[in-house]
N, CA, C and O atoms as a GROMACS GRO file, in nm:
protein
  388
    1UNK      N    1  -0.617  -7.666  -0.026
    1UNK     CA    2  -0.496  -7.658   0.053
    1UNK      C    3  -0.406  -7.778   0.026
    1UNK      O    4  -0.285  -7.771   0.002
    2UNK      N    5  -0.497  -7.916   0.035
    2UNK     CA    6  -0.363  -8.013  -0.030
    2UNK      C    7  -0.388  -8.023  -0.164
    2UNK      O    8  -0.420  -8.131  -0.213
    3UNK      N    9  -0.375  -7.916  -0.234
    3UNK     CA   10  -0.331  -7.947  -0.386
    3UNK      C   11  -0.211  -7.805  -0.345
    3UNK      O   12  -0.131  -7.788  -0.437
    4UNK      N   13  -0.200  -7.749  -0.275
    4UNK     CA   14  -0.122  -7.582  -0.275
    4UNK      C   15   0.042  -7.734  -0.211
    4UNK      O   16   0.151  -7.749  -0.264
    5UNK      N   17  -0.007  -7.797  -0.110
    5UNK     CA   18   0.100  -7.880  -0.058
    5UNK      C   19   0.164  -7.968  -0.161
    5UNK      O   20   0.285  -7.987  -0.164
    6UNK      N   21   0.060  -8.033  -0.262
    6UNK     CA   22   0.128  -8.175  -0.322
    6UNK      C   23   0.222  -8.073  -0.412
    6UNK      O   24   0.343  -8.092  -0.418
    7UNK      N   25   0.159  -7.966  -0.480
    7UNK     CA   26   0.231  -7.877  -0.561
    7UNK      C   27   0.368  -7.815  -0.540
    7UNK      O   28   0.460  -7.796  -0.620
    8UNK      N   29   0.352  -7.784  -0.383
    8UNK     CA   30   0.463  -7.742  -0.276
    8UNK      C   31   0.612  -7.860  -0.285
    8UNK      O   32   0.731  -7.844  -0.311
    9UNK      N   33   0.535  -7.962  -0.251
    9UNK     CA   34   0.581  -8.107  -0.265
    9UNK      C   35   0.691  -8.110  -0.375
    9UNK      O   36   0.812  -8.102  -0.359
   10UNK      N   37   0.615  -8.124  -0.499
   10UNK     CA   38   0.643  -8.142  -0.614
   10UNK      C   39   0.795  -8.023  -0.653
   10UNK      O   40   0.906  -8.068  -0.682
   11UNK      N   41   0.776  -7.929  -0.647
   11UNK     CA   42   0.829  -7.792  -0.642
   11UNK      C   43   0.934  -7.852  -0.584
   11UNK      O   44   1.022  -7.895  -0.659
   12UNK      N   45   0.948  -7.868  -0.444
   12UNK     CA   46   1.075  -7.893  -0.323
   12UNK      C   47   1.167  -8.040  -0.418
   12UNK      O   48   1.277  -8.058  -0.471
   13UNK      N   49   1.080  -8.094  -0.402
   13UNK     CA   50   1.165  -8.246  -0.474
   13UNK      C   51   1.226  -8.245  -0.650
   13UNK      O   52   1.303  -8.331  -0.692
   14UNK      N   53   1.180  -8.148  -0.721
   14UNK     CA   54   1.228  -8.058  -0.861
   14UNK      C   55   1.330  -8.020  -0.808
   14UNK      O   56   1.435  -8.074  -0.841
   15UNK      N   57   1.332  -7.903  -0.699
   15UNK     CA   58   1.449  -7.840  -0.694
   15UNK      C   59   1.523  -7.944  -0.642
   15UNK      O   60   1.612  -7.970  -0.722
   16UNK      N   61   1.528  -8.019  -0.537
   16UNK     CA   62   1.652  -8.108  -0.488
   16UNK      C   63   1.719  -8.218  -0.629
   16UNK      O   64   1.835  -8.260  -0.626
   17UNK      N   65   1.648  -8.240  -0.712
   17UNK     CA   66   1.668  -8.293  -0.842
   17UNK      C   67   1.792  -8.203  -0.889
   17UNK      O   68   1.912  -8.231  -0.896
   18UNK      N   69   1.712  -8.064  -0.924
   18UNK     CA   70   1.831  -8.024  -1.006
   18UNK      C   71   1.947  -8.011  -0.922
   18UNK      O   72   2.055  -8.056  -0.960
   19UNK      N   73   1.932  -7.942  -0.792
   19UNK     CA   74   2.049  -7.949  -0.711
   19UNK      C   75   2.131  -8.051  -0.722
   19UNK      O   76   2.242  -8.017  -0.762
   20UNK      N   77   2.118  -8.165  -0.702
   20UNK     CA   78   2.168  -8.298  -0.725
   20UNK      C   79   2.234  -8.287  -0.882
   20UNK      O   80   2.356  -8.276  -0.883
   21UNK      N   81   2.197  -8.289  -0.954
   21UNK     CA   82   2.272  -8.269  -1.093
   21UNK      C   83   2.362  -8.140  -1.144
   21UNK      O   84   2.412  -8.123  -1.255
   22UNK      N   85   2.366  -8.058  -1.034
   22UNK     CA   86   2.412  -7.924  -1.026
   22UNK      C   87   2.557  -7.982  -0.985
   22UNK      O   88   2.673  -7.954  -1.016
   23UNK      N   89   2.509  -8.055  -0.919
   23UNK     CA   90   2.655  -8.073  -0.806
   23UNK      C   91   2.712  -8.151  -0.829
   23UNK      O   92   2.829  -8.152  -0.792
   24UNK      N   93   2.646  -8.282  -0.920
   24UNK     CA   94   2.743  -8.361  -1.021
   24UNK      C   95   2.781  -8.278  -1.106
   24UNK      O   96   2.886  -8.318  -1.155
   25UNK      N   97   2.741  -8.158  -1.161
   25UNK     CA   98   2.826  -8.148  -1.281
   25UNK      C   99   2.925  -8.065  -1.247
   25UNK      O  100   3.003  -8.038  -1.339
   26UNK      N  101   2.950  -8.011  -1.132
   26UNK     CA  102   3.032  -7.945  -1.087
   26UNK      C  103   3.100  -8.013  -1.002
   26UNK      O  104   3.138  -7.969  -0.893
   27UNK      N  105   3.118  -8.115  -1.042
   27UNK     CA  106   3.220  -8.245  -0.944
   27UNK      C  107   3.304  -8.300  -1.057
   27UNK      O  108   3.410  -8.354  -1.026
   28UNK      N  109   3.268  -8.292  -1.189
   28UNK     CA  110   3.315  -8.364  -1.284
   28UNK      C  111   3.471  -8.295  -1.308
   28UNK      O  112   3.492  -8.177  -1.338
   29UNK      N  113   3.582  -8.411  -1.284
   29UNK     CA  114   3.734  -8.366  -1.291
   29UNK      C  115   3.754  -8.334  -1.445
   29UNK      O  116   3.685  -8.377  -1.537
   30UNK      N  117   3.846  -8.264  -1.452
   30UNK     CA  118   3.858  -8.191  -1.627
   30UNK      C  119   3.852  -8.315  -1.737
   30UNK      O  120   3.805  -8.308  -1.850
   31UNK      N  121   3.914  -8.436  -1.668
   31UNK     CA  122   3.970  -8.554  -1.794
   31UNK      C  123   3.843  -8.548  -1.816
   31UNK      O  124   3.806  -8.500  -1.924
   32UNK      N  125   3.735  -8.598  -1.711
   32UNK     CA  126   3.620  -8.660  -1.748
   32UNK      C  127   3.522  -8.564  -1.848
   32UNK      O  128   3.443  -8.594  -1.938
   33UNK      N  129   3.559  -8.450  -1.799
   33UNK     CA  130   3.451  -8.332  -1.874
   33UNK      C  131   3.480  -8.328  -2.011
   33UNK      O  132   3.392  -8.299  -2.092
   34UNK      N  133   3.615  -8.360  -2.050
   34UNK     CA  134   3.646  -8.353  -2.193
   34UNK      C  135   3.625  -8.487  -2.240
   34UNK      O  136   3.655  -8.515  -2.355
   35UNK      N  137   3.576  -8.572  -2.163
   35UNK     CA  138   3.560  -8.705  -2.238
   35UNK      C  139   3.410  -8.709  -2.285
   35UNK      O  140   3.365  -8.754  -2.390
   36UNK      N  141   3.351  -8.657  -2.193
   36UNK     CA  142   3.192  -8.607  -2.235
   36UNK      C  143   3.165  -8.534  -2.309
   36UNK      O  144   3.055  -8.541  -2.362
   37UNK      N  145   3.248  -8.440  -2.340
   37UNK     CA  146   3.254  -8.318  -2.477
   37UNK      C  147   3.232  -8.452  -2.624
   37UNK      O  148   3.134  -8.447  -2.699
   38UNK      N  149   3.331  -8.549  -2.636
   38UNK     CA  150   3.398  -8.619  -2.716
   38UNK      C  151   3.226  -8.649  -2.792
   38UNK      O  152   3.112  -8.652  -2.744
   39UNK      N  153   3.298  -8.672  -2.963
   39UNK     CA  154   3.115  -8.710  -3.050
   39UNK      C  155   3.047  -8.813  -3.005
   39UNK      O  156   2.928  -8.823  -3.034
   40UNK      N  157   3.127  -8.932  -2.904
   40UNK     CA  158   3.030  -9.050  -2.887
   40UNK      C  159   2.966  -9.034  -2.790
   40UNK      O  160   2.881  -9.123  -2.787
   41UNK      N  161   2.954  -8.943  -2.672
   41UNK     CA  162   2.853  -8.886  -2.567
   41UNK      C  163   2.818  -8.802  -2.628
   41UNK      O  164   2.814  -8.736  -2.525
   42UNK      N  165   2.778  -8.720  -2.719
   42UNK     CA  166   2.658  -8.638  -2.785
   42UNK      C  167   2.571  -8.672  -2.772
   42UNK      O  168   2.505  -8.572  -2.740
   43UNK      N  169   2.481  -8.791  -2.772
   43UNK     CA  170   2.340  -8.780  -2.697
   43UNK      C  171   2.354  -8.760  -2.608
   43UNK      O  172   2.458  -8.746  -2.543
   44UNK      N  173   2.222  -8.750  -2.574
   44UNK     CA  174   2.185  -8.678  -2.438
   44UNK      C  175   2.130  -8.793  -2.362
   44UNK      O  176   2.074  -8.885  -2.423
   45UNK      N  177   2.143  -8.794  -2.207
   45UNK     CA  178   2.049  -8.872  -2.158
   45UNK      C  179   1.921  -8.854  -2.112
   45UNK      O  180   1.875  -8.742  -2.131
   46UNK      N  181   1.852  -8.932  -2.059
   46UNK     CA  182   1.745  -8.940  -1.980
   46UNK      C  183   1.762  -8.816  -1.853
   46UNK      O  184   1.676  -8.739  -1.809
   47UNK      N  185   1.861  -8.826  -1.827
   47UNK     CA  186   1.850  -8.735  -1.694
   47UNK      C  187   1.905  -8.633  -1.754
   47UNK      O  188   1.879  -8.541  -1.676
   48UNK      N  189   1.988  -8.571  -1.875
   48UNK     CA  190   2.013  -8.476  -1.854
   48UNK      C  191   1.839  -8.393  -1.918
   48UNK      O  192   1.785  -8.294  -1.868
   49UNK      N  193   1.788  -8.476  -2.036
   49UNK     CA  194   1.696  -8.397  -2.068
   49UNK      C  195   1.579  -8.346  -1.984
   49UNK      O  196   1.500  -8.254  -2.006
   50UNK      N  197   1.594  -8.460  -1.847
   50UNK     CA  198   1.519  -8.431  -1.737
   50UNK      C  199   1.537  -8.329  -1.654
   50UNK      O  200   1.441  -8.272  -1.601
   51UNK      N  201   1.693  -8.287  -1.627
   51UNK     CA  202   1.752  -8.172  -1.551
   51UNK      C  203   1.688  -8.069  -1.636
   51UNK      O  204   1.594  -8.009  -1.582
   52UNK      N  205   1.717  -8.038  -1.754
   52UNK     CA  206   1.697  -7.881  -1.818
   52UNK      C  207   1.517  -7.871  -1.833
   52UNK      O  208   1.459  -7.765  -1.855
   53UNK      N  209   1.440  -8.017  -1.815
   53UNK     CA  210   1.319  -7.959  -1.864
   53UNK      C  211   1.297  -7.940  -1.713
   53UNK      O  212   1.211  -7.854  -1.695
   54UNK      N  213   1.333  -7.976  -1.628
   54UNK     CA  214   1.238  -8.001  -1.453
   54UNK      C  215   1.308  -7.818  -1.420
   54UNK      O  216   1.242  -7.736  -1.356
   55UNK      N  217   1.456  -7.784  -1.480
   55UNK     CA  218   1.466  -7.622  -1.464
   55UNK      C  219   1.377  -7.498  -1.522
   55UNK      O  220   1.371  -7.388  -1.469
   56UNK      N  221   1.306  -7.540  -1.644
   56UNK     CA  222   1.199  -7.456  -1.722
   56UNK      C  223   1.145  -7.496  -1.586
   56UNK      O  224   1.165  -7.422  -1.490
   57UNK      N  225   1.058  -7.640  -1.568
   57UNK     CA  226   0.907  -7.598  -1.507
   57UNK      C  227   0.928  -7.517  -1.370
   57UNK      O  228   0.850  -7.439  -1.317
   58UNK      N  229   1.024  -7.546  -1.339
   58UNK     CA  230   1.067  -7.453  -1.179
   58UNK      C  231   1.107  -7.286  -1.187
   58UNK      O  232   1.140  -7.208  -1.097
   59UNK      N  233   1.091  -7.263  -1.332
   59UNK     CA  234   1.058  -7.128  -1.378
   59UNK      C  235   0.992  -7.099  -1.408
   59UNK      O  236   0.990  -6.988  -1.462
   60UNK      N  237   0.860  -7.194  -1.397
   60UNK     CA  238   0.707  -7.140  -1.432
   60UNK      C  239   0.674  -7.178  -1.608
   60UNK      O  240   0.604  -7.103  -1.676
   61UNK      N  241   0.720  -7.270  -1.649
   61UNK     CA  242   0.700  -7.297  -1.746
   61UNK      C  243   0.637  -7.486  -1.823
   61UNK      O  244   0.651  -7.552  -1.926
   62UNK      N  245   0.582  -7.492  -1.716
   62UNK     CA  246   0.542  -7.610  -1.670
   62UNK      C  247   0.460  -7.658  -1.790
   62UNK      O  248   0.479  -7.756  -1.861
   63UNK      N  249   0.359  -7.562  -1.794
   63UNK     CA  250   0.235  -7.614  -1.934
   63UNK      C  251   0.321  -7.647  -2.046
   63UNK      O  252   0.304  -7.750  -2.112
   64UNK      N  253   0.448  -7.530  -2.077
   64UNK     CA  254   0.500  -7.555  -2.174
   64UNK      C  255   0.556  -7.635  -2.206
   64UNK      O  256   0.576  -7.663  -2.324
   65UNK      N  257   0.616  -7.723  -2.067
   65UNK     CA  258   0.700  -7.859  -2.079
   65UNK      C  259   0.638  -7.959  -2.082
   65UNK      O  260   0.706  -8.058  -2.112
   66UNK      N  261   0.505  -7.980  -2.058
   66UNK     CA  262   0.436  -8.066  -2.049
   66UNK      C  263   0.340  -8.055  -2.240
   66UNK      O  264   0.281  -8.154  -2.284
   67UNK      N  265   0.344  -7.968  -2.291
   67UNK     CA  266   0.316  -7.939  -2.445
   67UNK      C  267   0.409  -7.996  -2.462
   67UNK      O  268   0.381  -8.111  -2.432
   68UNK      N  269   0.551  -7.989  -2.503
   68UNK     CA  270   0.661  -8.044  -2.536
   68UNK      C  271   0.678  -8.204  -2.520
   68UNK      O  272   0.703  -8.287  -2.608
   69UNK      N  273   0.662  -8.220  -2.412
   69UNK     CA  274   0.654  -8.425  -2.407
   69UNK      C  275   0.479  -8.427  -2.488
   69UNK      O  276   0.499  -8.520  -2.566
   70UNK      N  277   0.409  -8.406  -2.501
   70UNK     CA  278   0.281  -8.407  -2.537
   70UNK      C  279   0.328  -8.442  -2.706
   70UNK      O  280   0.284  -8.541  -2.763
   71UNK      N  281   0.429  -8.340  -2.775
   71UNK     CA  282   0.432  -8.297  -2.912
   71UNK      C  283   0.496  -8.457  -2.966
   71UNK      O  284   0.489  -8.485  -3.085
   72UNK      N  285   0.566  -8.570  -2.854
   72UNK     CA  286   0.624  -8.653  -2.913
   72UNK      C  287   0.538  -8.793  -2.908
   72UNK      O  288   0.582  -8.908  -2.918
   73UNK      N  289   0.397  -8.749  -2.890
   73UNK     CA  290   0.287  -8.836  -2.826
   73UNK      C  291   0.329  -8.927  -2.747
   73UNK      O  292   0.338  -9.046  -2.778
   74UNK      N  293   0.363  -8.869  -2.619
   74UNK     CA  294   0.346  -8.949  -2.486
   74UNK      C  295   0.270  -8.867  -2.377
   74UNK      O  296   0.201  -8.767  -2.398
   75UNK      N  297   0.287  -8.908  -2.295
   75UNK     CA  298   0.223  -8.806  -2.149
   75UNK      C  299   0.342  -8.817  -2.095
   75UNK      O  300   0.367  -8.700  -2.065
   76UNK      N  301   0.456  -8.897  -2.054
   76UNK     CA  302   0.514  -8.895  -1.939
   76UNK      C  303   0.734  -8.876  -2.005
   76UNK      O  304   0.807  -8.959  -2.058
   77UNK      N  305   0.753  -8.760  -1.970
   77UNK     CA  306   0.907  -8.754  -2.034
   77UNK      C  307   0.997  -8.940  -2.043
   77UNK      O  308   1.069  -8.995  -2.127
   78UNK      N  309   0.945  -8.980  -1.915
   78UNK     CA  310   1.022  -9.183  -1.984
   78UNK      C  311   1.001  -9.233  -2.035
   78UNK      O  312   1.049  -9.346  -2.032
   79UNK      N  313   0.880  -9.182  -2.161
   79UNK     CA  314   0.810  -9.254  -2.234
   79UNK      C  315   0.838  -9.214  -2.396
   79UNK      O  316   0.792  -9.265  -2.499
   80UNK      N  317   0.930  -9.104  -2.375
   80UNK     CA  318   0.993  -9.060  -2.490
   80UNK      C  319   1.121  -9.146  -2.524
   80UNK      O  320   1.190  -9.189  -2.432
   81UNK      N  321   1.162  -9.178  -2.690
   81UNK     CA  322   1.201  -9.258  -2.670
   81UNK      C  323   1.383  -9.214  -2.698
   81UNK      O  324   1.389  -9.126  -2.783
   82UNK      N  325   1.504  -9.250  -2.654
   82UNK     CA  326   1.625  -9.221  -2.673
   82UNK      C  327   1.659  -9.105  -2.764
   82UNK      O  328   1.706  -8.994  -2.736
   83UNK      N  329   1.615  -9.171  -2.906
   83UNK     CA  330   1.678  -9.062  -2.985
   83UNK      C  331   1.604  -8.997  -3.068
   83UNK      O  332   1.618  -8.985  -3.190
   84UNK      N  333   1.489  -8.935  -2.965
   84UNK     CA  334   1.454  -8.782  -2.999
   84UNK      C  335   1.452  -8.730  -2.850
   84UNK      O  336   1.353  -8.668  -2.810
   85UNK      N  337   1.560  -8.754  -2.764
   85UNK     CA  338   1.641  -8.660  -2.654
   85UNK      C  339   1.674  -8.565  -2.728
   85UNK      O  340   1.602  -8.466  -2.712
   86UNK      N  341   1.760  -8.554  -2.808
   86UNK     CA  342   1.824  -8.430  -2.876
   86UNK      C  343   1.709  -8.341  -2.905
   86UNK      O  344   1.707  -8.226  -2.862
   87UNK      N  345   1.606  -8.394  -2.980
   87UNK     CA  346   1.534  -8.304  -3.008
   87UNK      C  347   1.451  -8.277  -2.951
   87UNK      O  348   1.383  -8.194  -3.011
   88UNK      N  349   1.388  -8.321  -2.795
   88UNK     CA  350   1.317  -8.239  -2.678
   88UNK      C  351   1.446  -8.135  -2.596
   88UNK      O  352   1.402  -8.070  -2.500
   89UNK      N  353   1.575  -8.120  -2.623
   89UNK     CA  354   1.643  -8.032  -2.618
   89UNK      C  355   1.659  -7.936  -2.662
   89UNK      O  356   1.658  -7.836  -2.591
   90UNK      N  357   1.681  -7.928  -2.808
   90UNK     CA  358   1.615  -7.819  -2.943
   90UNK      C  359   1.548  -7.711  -2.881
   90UNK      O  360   1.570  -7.601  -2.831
   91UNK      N  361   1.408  -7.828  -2.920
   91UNK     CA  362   1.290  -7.728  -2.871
   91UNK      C  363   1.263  -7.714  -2.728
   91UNK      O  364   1.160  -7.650  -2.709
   92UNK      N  365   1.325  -7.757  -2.610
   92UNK     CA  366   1.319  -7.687  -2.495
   92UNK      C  367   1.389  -7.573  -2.486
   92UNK      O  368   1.344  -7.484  -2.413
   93UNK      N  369   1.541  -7.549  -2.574
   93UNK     CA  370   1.587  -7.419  -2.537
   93UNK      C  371   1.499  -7.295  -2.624
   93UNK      O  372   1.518  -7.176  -2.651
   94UNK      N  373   1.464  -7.330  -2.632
   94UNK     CA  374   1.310  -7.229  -2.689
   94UNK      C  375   1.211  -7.179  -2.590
   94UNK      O  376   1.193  -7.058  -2.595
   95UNK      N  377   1.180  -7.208  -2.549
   95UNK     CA  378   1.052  -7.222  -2.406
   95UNK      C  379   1.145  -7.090  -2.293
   95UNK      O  380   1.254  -7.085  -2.237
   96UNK      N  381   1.043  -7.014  -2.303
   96UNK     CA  382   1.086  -6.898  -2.195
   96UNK      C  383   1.160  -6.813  -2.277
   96UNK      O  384   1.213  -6.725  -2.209
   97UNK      N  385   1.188  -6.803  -2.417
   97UNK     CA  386   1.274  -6.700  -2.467
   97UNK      C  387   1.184  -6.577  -2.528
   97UNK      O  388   1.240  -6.478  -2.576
   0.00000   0.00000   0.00000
């Protein structure tokens, strides 16, 4: 029963995550959105690669995201390092298709 809760836990505080980044990105005024389009924000950050993978696992795709940080030999997504963000992006939009 407290593994059904910490899981519960875990689940509730994922979703308020993405919510939270939902609602920044839907706060962002047009200048700014096109400044983020621009080639020198093309990487990705830490949080965004965190938003799209924490949305797989909250679709049940959890093992798979956790294979994925696994494939760049770490255990933990902060332990991956800057610039292969792009490419735990890649291959996350893969996962669930």
């Amino acid at each position: 029963m407290r593994e059904q809760a910490a899981i519960a836990a875990d689940i509730a505080a994922s979703l308020r995550r993405l919510a939270d980044a939902l609602e920044e990105f839907v706060q962002i005024p047009k200048g700014e959105e096109q400044e983020a389009q621009s080639p020198a924000a093309a990487t990705p950050t830490l949080e965004e690669v965190r938003t799209a993978l924490m949305a797989l696992s909250v679709a049940g795709h959890g093992a798979e995201v956790k294979n994925l940080i696994g494939k760049f030999g770490v255990s933990k997504l902060s332990e991956i390092a800057p610039e292969h963000y792009e490419a735990v992006l890649k291959e996350a939009e893969s996962i669930g298709k």
